[in-house]
Biopython code that builds the backbone (N, CA, C, O; Angstrom):
import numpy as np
from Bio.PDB.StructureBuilder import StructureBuilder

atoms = [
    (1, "UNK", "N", (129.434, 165.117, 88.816)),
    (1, "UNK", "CA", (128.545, 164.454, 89.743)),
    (1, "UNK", "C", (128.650, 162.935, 89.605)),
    (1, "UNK", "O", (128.859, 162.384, 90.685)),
    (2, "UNK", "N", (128.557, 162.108, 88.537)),
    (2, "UNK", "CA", (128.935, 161.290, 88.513)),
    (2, "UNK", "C", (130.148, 160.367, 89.386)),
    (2, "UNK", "O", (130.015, 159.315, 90.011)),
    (3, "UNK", "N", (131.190, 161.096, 89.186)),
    (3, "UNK", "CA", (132.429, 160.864, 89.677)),
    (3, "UNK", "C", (131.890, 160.332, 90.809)),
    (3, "UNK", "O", (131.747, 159.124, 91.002)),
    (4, "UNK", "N", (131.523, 161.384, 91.721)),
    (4, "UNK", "CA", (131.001, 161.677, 93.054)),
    (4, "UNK", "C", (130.707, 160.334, 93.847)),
    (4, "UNK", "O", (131.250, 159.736, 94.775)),
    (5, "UNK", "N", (129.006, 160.044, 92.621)),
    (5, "UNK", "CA", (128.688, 158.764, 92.916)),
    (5, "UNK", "C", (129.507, 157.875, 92.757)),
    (5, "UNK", "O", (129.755, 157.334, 93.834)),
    (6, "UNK", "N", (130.040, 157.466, 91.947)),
    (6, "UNK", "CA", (130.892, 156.307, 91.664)),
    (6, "UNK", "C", (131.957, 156.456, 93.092)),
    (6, "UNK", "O", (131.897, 155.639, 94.010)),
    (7, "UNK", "N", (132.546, 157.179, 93.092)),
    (7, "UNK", "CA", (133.302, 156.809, 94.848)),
    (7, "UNK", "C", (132.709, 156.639, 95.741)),
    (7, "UNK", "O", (133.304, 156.178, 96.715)),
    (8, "UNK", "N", (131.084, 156.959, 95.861)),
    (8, "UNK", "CA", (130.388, 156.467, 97.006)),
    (8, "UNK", "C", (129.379, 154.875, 96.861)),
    (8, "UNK", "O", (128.327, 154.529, 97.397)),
    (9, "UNK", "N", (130.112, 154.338, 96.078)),
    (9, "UNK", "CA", (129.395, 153.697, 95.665)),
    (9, "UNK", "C", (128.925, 152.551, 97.175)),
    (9, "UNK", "O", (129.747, 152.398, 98.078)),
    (10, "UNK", "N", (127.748, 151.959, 97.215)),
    (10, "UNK", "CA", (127.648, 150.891, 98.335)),
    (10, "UNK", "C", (128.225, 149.442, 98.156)),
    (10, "UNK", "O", (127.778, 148.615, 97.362)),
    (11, "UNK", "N", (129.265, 149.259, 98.995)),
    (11, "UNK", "CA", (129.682, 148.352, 98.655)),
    (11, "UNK", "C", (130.220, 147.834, 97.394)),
    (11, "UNK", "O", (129.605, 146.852, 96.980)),
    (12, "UNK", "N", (131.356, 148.289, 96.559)),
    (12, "UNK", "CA", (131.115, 147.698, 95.142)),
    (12, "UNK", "C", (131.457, 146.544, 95.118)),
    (12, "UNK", "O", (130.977, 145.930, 94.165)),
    (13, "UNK", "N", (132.136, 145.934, 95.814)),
    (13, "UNK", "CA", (133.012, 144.433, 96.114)),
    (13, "UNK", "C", (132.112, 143.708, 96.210)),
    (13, "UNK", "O", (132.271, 142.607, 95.683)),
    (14, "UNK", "N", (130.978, 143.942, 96.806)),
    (14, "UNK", "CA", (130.189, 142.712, 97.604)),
    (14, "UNK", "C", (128.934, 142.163, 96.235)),
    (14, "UNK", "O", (128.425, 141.090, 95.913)),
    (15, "UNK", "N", (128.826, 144.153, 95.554)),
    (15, "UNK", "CA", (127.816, 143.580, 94.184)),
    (15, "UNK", "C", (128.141, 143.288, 93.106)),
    (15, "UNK", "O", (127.259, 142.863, 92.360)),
    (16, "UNK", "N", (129.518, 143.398, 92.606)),
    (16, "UNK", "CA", (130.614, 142.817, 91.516)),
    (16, "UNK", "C", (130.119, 141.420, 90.962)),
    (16, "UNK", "O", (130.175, 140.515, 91.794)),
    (17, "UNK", "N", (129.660, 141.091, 89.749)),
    (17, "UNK", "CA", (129.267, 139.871, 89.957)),
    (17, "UNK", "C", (128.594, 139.101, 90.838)),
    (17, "UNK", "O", (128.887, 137.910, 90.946)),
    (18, "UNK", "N", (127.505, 139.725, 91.660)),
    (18, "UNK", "CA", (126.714, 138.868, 92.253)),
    (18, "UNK", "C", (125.226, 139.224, 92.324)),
    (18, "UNK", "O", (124.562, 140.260, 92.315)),
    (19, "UNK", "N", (124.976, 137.779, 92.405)),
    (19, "UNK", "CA", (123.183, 137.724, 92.407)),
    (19, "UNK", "C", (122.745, 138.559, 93.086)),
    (19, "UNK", "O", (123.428, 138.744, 94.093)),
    (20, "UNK", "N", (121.637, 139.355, 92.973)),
    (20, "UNK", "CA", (121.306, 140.010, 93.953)),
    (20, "UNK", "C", (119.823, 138.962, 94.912)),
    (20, "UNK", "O", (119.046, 139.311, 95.801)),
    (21, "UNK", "N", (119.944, 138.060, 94.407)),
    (21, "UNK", "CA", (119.466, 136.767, 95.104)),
    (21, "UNK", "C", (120.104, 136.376, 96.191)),
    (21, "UNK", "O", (119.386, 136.474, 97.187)),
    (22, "UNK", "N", (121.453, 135.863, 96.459)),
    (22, "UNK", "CA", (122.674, 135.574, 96.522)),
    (22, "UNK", "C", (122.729, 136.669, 98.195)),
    (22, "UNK", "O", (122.594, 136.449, 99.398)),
    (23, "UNK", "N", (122.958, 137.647, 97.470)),
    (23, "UNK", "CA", (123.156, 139.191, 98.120)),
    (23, "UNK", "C", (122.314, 139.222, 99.812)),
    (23, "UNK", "O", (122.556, 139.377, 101.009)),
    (24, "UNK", "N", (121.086, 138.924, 98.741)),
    (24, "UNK", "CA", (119.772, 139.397, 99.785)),
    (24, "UNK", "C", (119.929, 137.895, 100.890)),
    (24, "UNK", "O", (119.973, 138.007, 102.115)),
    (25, "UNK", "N", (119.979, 136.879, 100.341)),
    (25, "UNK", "CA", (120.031, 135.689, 101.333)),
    (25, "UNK", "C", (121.051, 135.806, 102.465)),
    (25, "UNK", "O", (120.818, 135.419, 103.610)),
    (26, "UNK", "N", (122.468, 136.497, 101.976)),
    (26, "UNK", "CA", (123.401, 136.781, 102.982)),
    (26, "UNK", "C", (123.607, 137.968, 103.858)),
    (26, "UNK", "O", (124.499, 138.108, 104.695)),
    (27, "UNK", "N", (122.580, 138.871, 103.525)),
    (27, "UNK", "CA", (122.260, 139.991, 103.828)),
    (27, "UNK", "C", (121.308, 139.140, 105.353)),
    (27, "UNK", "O", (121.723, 139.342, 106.494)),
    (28, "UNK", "N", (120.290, 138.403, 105.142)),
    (28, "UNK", "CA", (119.801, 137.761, 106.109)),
    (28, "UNK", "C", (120.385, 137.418, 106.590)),
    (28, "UNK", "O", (120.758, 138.227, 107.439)),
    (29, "UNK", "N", (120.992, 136.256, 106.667)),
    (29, "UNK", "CA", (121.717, 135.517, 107.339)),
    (29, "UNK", "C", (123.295, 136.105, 108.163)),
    (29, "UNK", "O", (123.965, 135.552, 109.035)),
    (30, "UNK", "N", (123.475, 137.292, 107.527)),
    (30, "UNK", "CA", (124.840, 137.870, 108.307)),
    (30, "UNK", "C", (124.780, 138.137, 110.188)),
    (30, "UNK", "O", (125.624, 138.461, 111.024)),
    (31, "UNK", "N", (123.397, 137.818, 110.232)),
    (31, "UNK", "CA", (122.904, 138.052, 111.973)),
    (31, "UNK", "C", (124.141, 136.649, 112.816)),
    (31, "UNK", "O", (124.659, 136.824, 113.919)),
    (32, "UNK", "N", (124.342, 135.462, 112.010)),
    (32, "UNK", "CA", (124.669, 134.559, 112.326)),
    (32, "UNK", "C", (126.242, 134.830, 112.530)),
    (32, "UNK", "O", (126.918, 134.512, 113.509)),
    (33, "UNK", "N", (126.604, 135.414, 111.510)),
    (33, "UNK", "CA", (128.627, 135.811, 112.322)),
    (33, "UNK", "C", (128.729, 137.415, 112.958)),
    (33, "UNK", "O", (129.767, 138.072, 113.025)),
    (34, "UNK", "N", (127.453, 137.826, 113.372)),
    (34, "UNK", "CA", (128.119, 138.481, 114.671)),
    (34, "UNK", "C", (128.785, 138.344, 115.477)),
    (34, "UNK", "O", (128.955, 137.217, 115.940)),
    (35, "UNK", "N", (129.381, 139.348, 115.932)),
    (35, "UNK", "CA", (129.846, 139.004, 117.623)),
    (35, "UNK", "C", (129.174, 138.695, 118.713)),
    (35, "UNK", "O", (128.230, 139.410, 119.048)),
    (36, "UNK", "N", (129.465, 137.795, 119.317)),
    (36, "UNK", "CA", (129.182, 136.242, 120.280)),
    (36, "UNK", "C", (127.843, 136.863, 120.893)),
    (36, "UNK", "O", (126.768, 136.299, 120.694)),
    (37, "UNK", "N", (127.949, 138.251, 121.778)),
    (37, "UNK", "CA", (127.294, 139.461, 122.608)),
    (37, "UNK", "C", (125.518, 139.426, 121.456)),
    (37, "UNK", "O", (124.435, 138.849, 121.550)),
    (38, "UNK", "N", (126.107, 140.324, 120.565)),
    (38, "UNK", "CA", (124.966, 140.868, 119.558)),
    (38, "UNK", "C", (124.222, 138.813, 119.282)),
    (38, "UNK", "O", (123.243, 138.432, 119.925)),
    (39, "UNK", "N", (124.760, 138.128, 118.540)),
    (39, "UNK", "CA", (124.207, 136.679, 118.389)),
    (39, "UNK", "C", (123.441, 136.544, 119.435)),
    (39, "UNK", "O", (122.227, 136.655, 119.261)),
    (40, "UNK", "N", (124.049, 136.229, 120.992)),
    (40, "UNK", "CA", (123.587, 136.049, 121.913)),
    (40, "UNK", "C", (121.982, 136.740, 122.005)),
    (40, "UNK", "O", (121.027, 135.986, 122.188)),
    (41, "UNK", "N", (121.808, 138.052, 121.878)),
    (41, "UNK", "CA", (120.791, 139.109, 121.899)),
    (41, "UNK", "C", (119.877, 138.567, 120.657)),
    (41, "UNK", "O", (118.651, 138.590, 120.759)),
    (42, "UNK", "N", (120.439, 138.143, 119.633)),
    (42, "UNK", "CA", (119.574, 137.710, 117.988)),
    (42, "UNK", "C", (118.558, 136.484, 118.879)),
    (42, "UNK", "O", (117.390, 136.525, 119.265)),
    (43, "UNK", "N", (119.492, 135.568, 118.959)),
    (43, "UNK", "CA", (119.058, 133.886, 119.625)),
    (43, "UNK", "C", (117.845, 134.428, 120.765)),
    (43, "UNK", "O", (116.694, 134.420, 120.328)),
    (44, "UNK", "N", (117.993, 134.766, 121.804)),
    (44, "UNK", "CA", (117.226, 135.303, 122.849)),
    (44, "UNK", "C", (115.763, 136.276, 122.300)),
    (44, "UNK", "O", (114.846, 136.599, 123.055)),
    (45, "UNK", "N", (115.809, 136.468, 121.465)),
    (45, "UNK", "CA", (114.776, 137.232, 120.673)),
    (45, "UNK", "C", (114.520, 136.403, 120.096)),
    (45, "UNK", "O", (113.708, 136.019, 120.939)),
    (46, "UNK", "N", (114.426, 135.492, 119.162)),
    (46, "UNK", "CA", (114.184, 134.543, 118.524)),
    (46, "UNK", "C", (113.329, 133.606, 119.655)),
    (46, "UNK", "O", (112.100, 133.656, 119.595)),
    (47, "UNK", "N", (113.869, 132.886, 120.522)),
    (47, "UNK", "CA", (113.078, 132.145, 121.288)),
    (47, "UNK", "C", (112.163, 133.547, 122.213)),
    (47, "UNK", "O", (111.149, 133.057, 122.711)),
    (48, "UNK", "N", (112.224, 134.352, 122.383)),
    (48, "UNK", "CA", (111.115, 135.016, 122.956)),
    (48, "UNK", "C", (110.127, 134.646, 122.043)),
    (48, "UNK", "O", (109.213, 134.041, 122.604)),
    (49, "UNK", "N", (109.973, 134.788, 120.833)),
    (49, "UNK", "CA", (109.150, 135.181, 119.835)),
    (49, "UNK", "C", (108.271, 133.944, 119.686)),
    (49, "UNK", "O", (107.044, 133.852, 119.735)),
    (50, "UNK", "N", (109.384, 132.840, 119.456)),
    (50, "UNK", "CA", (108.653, 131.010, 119.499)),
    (50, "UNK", "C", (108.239, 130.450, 120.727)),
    (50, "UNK", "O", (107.636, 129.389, 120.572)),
    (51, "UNK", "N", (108.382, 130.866, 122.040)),
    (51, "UNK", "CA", (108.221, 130.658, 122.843)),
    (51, "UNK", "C", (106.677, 130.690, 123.780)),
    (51, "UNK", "O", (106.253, 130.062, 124.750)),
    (52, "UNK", "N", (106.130, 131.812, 122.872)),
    (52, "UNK", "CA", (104.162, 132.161, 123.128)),
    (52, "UNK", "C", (104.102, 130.557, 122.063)),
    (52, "UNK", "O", (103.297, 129.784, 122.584)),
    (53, "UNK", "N", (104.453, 130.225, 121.358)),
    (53, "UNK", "CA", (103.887, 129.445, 120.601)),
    (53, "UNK", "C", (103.860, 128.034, 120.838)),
    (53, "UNK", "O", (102.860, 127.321, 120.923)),
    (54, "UNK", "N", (105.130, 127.687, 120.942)),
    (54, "UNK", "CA", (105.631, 126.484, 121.054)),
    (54, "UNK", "C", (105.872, 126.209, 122.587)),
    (54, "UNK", "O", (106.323, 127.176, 123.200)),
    (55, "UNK", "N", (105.613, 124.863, 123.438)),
    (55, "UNK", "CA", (106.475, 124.571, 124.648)),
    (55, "UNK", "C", (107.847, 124.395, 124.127)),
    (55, "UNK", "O", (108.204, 124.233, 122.961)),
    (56, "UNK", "N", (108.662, 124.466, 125.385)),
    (56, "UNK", "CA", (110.043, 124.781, 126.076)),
    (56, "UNK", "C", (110.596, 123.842, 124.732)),
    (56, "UNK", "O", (111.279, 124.164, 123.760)),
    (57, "UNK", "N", (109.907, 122.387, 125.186)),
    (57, "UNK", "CA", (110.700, 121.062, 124.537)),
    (57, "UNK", "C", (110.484, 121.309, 123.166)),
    (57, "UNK", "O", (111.419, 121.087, 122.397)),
    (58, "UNK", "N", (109.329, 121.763, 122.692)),
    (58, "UNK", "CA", (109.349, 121.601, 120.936)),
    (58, "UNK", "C", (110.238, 122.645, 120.523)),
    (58, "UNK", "O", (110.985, 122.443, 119.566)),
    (59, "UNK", "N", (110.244, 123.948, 121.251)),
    (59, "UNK", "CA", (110.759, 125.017, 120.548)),
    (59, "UNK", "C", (112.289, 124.736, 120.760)),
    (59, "UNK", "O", (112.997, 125.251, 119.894)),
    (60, "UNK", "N", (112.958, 124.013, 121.750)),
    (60, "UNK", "CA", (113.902, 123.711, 121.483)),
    (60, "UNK", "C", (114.456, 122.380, 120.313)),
    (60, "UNK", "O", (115.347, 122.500, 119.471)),
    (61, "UNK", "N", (113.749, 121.340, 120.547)),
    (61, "UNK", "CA", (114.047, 120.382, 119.231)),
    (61, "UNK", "C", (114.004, 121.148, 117.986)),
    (61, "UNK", "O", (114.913, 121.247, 117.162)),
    (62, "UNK", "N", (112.968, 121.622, 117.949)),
    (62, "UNK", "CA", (112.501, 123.136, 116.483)),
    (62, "UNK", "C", (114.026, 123.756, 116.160)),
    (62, "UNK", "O", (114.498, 123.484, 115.056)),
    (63, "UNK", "N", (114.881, 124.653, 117.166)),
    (63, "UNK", "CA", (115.236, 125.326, 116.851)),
    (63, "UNK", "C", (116.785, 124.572, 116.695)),
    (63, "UNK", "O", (117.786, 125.126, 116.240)),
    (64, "UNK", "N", (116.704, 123.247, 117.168)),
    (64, "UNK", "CA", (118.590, 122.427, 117.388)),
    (64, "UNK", "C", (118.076, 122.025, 115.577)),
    (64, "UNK", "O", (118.886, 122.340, 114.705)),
    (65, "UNK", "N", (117.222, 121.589, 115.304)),
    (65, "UNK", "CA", (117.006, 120.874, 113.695)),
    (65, "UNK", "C", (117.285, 121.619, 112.666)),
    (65, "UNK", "O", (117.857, 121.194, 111.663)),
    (66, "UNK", "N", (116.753, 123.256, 112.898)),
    (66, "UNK", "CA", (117.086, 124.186, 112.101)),
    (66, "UNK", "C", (118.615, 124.694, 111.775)),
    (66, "UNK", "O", (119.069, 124.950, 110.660)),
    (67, "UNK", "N", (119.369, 124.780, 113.191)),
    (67, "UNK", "CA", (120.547, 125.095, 113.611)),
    (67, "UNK", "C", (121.453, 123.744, 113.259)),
    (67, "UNK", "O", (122.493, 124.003, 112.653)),
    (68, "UNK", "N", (121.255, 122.596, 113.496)),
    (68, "UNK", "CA", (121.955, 121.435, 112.674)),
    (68, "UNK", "C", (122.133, 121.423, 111.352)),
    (68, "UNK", "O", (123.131, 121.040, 110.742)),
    (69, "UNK", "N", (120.615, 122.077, 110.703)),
    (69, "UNK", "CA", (120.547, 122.039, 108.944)),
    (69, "UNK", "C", (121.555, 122.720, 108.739)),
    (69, "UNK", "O", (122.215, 122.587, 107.709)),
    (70, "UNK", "N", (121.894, 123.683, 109.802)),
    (70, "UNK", "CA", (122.868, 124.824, 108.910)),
    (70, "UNK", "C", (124.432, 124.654, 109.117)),
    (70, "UNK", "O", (125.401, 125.255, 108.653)),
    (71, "UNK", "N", (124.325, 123.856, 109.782)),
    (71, "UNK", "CA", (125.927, 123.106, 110.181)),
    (71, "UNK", "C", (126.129, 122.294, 108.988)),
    (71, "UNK", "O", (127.288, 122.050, 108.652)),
    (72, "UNK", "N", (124.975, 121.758, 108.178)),
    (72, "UNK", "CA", (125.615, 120.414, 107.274)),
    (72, "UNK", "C", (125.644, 121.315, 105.875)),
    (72, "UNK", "O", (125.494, 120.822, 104.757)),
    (73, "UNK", "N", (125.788, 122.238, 106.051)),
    (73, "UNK", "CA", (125.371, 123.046, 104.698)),
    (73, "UNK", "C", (127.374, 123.186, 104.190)),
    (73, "UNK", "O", (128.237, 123.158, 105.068)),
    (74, "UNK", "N", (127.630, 123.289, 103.078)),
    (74, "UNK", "CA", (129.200, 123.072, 103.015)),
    (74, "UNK", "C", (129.667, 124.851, 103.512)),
    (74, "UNK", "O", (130.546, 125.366, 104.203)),
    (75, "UNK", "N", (128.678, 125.250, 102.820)),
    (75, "UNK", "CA", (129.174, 126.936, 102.746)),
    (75, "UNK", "C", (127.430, 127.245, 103.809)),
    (75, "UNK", "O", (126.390, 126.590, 103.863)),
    (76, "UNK", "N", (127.863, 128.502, 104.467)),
    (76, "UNK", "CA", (126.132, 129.161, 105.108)),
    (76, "UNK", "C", (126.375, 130.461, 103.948)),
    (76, "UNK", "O", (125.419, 131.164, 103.620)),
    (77, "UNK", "N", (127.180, 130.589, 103.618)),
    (77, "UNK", "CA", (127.004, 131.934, 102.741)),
    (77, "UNK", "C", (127.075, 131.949, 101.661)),
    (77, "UNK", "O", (128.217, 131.712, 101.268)),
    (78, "UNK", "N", (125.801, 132.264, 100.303)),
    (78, "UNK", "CA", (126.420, 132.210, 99.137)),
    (78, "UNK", "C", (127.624, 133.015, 98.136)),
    (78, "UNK", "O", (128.099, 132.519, 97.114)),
    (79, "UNK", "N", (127.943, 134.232, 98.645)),
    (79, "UNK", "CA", (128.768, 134.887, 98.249)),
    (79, "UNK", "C", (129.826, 134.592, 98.826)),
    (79, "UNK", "O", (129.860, 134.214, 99.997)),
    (80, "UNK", "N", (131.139, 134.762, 97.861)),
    (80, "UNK", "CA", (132.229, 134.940, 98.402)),
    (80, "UNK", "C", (132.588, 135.885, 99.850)),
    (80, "UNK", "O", (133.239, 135.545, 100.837)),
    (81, "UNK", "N", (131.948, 137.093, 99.573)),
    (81, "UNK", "CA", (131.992, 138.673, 100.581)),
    (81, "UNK", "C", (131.417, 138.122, 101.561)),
    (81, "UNK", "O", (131.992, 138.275, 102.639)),
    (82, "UNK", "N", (130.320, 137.433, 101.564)),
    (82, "UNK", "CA", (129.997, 137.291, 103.248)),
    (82, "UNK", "C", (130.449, 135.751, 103.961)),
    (82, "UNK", "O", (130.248, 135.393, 105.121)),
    (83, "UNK", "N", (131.161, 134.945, 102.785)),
    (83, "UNK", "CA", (131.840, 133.530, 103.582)),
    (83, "UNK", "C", (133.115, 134.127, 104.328)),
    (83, "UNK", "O", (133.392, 134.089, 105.527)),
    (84, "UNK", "N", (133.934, 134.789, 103.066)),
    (84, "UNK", "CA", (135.262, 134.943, 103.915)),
    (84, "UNK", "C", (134.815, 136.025, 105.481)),
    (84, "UNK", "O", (134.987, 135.522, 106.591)),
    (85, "UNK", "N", (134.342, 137.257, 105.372)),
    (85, "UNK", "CA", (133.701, 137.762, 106.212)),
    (85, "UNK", "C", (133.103, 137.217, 107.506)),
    (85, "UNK", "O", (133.118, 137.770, 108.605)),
    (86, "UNK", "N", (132.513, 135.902, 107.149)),
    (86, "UNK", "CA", (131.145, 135.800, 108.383)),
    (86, "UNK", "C", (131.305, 133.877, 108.786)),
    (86, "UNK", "O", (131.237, 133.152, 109.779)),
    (87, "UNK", "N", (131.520, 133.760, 107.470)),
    (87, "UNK", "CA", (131.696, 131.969, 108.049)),
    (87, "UNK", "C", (131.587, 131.430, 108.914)),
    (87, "UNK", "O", (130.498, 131.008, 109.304)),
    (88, "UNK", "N", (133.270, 131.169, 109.833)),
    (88, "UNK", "CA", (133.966, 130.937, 110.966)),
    (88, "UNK", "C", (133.396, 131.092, 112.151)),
    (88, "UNK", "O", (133.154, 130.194, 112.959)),
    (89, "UNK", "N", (133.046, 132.929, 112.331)),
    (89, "UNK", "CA", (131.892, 133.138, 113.816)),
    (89, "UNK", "C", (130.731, 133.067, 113.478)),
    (89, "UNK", "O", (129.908, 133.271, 114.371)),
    (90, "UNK", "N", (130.156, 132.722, 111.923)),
    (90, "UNK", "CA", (128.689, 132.320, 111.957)),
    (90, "UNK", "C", (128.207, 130.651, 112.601)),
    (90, "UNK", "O", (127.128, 130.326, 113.096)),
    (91, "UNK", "N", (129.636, 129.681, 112.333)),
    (91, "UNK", "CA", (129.805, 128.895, 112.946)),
    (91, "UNK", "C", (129.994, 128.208, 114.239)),
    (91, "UNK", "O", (129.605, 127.138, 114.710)),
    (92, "UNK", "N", (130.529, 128.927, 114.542)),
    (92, "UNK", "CA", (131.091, 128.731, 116.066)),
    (92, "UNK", "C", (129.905, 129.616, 117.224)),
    (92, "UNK", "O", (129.938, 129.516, 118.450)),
    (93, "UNK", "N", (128.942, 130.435, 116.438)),
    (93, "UNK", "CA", (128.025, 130.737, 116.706)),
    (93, "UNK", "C", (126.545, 130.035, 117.236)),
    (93, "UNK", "O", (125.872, 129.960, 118.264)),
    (94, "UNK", "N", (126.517, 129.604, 115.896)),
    (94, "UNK", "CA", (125.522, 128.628, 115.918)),
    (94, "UNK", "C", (125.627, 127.156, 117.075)),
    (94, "UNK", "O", (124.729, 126.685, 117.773)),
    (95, "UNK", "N", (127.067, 126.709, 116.931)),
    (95, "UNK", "CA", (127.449, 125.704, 117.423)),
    (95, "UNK", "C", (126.913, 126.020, 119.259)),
    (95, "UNK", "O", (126.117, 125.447, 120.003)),
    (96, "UNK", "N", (127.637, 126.961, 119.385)),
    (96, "UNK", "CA", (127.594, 127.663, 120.471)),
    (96, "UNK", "C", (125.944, 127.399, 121.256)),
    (96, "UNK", "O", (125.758, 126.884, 122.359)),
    (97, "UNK", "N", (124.941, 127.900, 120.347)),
    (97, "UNK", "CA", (123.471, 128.108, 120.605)),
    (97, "UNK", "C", (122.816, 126.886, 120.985)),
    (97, "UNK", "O", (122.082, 126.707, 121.957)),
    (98, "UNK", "N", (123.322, 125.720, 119.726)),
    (98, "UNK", "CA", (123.077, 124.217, 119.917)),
    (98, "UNK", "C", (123.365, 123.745, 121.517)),
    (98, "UNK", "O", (122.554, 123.142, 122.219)),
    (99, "UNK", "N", (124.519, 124.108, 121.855)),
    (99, "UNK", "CA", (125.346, 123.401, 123.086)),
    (99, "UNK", "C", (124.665, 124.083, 124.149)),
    (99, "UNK", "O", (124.657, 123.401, 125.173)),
    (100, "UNK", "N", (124.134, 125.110, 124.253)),
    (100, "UNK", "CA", (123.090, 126.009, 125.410)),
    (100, "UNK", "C", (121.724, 125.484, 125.446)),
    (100, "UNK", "O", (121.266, 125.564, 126.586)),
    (101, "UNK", "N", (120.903, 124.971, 124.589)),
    (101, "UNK", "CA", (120.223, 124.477, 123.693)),
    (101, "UNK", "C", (119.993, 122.688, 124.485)),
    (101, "UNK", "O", (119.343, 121.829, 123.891)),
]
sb = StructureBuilder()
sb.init_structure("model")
sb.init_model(0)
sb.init_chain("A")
sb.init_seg("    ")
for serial, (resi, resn, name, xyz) in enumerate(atoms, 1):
    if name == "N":
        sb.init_residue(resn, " ", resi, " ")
    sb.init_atom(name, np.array(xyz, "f"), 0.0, 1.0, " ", f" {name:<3s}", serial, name[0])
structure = sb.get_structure()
């Protein structure tokens, strides 16, 4: 039985040496290198949500400041598993949202 488990293990690559701090932060943040479609659907839910709250203009300055922070960041992912993985279209993602924005 053992065996068993050990080949099913979840993910072993991604928990090999890593925080499960680390883990959980990129576990969040993996919404950001979806594909363009699914992002699109994340973003649009997101401003539904700020949108009872905030007017048009704040919730947009709100949400370009947040989305800038994460452009100046060197890495958005702390693990290795979800930079090489998610980086690139978490980037071009975000960028994307700013420029609609």
């Amino acid at each position: 039985m053992k065996q068993l488990f050990q080949r099913h293990a979840v993910t072993p690559a991604l928990l090999l040496g890593g925080d499960l701090m680390e883990i959980f932060l990129d576990l969040d943040l993996a919404i950001l290198g979806a594909a363009s479609s699914e992002y699109d659907e994340y973003a649009a839910q997101i401003r539904k949500e700020y949108i009872i709250h905030y007017s048009w203009e704040d919730y947009r300055a709100g949400r370009k400041a947040v989305l800038r922070g994460f452009l100046t960041r060197q890495r958005l992912y702390f693990t290795d598993y979800f930079h090489r993985l998610y980086e690139i279209e978490a980037r071009h993602n975000i960028q994307r949202e700013i420029d609609s924005l």
